[in-house]
C-alpha positions in Angstrom: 273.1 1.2 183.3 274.4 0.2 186.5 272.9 -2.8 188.6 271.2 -0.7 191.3 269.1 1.8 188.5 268.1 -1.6 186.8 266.8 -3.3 189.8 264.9 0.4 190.3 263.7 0.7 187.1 262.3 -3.4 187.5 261.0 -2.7 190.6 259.0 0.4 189.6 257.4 -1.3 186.6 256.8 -4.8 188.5 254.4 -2.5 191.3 252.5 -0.7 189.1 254.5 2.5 190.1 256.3 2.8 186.1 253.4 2.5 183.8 252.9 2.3 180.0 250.4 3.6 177.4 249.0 7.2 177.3 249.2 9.8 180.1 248.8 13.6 179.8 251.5 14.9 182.2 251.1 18.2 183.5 252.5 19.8 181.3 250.0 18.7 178.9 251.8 16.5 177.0 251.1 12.9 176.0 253.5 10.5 177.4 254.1 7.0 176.3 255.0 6.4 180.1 253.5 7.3 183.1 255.6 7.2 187.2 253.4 7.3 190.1 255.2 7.3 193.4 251.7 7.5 195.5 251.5 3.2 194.0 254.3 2.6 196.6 251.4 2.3 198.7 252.2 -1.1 201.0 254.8 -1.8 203.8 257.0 -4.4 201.7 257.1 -1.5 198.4 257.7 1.0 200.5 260.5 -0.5 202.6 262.4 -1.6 199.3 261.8 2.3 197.9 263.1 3.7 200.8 266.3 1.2 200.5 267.0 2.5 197.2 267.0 5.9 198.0 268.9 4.7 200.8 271.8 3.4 198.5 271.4 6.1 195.9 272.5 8.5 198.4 275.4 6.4 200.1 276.9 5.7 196.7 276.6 9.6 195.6 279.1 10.3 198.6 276.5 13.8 199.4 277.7 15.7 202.6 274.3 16.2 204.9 273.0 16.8 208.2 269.2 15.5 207.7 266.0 15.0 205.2 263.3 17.0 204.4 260.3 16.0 202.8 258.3 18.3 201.2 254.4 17.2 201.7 252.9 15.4 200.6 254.6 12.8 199.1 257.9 13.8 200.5 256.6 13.0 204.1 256.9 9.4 203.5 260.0 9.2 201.8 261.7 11.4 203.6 260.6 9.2 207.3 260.9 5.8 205.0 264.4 6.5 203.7 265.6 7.9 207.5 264.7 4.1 208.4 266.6 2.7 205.7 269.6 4.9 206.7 269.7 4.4 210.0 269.0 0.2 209.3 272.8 1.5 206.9 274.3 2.8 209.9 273.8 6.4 208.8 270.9 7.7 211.7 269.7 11.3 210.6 266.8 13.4 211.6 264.2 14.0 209.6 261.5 16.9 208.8 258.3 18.1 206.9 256.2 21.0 206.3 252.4 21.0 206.9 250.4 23.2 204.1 248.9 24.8 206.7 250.8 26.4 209.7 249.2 24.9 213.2 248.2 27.6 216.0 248.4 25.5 219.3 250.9 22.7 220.2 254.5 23.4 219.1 252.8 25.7 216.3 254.3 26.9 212.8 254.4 24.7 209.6 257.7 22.1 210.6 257.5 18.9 211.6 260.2 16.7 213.1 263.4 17.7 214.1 264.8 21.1 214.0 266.1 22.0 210.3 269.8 22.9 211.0 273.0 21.9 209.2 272.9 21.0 205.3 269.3 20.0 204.4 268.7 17.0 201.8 265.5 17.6 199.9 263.9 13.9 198.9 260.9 13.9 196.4 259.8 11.4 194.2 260.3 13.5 190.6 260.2 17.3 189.6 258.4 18.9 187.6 257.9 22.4 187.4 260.1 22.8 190.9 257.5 23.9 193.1 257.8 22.2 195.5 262.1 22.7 195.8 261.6 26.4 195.4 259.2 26.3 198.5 261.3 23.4 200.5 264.6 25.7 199.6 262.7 29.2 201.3 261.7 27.3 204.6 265.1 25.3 204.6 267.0 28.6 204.1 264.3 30.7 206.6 265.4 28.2 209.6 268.6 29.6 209.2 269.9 25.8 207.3 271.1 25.2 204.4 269.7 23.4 201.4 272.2 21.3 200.0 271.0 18.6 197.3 267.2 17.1 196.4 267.6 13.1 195.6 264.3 12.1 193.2 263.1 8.8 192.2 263.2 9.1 188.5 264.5 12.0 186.2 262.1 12.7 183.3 265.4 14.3 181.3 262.5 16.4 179.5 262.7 20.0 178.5 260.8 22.5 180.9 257.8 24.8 179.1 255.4 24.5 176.7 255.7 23.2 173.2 255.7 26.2 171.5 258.2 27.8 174.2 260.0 24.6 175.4 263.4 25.6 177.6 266.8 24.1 176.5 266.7 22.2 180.0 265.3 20.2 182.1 263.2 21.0 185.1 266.3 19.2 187.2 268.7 21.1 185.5 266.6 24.6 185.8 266.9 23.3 190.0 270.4 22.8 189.9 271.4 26.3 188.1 268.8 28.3 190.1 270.0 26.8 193.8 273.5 26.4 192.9 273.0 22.8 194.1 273.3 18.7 192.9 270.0 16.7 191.7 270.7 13.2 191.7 267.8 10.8 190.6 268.0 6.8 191.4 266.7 6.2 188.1 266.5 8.1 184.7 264.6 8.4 181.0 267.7 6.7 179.9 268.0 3.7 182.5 264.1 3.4 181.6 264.6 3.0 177.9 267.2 1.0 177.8 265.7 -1.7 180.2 262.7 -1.5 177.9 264.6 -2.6 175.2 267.0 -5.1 177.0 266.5 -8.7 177.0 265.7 -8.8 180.5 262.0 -6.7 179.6 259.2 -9.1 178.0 257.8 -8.6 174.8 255.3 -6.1 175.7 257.3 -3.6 177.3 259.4 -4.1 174.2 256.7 -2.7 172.4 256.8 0.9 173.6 260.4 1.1 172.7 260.0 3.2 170.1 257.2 5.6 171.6 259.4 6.2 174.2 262.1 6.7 172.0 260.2 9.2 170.3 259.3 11.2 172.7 262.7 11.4 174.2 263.8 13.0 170.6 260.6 15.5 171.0 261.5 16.6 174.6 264.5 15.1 175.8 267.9 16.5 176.9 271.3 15.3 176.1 
């Protein structure tokens, strides 16, 4: 695991954000672990977020134009991590939808500057793709082009329900359907193996092999 996906994964579980017990995710499945970006929820957490994404995206060496941030969630990342970019040397506009379309002002359902160019998507995870599929129709409807979505963390689970579970992931079912890259700062695998590093106390340590387990029940290679 490289340095920066440790440091992630370590921050995550130090705020609160990367939790541990039992959590029914919406998929209805019970998961040992449990990532809540909304518990990024104060300036300091939400600076040092937006940094990582911030590096993540530097590093990967992506060609784009702008953010978009699909709301909710995506509204602050998406302004956060334009900061961080910008404090980088890297200044890019920034946009978001509202979920409804407003009728006086500037009108429509856009926010920000005008989406144009190659569009990043910035989310904190995927699940079932909603949220892309929607971000990629307005992105592609302003005449732009969506070119890559950069998440917090990468489940690596298999899409579906358990008795009609896909061979892929919900990133992966992204990246074949738009044709375009999914890059995560952190990952299932950077989170287990932390857990099970020396540098994780004794009860994180614990859940090594729920976690384990569940990756063999739902994860991808």
């Amino acid at each position: 695991m490289n340095n920066l996906r440790q440091q992630f994964i370590e921050f995550a579980v130090k705020a609160g954000v990367l939790k541990f017990g039992e959590f029914v995710t919406k998929a209805g499945r019970t998961s040992p672990y449990f990532f809540n970006a909304g518990m990024f929820n104060e300036g300091a957490a939400l600076g040092q977020l937006a940094q990582f994404y911030a590096h993540t995206l530097i590093d990967s060496g992506l060609q784009f134009d702008m953010l978009f941030g699909p709301a909710y969630k995506g509204i602050t990342l998406a302004s956060a991590t334009a900061v961080a970019l910008a404090a980088q040397g890297r200044n890019v506009q920034f946009a978001y939808n509202r979920k409804e379309a407003k009728d006086h002002g500037e009108g429509g359902n856009i926010v920000g500057g005008p989406l144009k160019g190659r569009v990043l998507i910035i989310d904190d995870v995927i699940s079932a793709g909603t949220s892309v599929r929607e971000s990629v129709e307005m992105i592609r409807a302003a005449g732009a082009t969506p070119c890559a979505v950069v998440i917090a963390l990468d489940r690596m689970e298999k899409s579906g329900k358990d008795d009609a579970l896909s061979a892929n992931s919900a990133v992966e079912e992204v990246t074949q359907a738009y044709g375009m890259p999914v890059i995560s700062i952190g990952n299932l695998n950077d989170l287990l193996e932390y857990i099970s590093g020396a540098g994780a106390d004794a009860e994180l340590n614990r859940y090594q092999a729920a976690v384990a387990a569940y990756r063999e029940r739902y994860g991808v290679a």
